[in-house]
Structures are given as structure tokens and as C-alpha cells.
C-alpha positions, 0 to 999 in steps of 0.5 A: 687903770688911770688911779694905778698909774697915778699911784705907780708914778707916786710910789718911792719904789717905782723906778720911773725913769725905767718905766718911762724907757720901757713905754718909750721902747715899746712905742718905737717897737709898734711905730716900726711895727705897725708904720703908724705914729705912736705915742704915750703921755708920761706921768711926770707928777711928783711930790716937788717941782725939781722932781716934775722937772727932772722927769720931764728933762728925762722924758725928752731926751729919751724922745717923748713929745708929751708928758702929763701931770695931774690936776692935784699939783695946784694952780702954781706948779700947773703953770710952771710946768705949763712954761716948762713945756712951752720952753721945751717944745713938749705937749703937756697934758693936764690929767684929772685922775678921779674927776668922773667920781665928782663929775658926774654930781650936779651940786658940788665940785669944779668943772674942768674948763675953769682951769 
């Protein structure tokens, strides 16, 4: 599921800030239903930073208080986004799509609690 959303949120033809409403809807809809917060992370992953950025503007006017990017965005844009969010009073959540693959081998790979 994790490697599908990565490539929804990827894909030219995926219309995220469609997608992005539609899951905010459905989080109000069970937060009413159920009396229960609810909440989902937002993909804000992108091919540059001005598209990070956009998405993740859109993703706090329509009323998330967290958004997600994937490890695979580098050391630079991790930080930039890292002060996006500080300056937005957003979470951000750092996903590493693919890491149990690699996790799991003794001898190669990076441990996550380095970055």
C-alpha cells in the first residue's frame, strides 16, 4: 500500500489536490462519526521544491496538521521542508517507502536514526 501511494502521489495524471480534499473529507466524515480525532499524512512529495511546497500550502488551508514526505527527497529538501513545517506549525512526517526491503540485511544500507 505504502509503495502505491508513493507512486499515486508521482504520477502527472493523479490529481493530488483532488485526492488530498477527498481524504480530508473523509477524515471529517469519521471525526463526526465516530466523536474520535482523526487524521491522515499527506504525501507532499514531489519532483521539485516549489511543488513540495505547493502541496503542502494546499494541504494546510484545506485543514491537515500533517504532511509527509519520503526519504528519497535528499538530505537538502528534508531540511527545507523540516522549516516549511516549523514556519506553518504543521507535523511533518519523514517516510521511507521501501526501507523493510533493505532494513531487514545486516551488512548494507543506512539505519534511519542517522537522518
Amino acid at each position: 500500500i505504502r509503495l502505491m501511494m508513493r507512486i499515486l502521489t508521482l504520477l502527472a495524471f493523479m490529481r493530488w489536490r483532488e485526492r488530498f480534499s477527498y481524504v480530508l473529507e473523509g477524515v471529517n466524515r469519521a471525526a463526526t462519526a465516530t466523536g474520535e480525532v482523526k487524521g491522515s499524512y499527506l504525501n507532499v512529495t514531489a519532483g521539485t521544491m516549489e511543488q513540495m511546497y505547493e502541496r503542502a500550502e494546499f494541504s494546510k488551508i484545506i485543514g491537515s496538521v500533517i504532511i509527509m514526505i519520503d526519504l528519497v527527497i535528499g538530505y537538502t529538501a528534508i531540511q527545507s521542508m523540516a522549516i516549511w513545517a516549523r514556519n506553518n506549525d504543521m507535523i511533518l512526517h519523514l517516510h521511507r517507502a521501501g526501507n523493510s526491503t533493505y532494513a531487514r540485511q545486516k551488512n548494507h544500507g543506512i539505519n534511519f536514526r542517522v537522518i
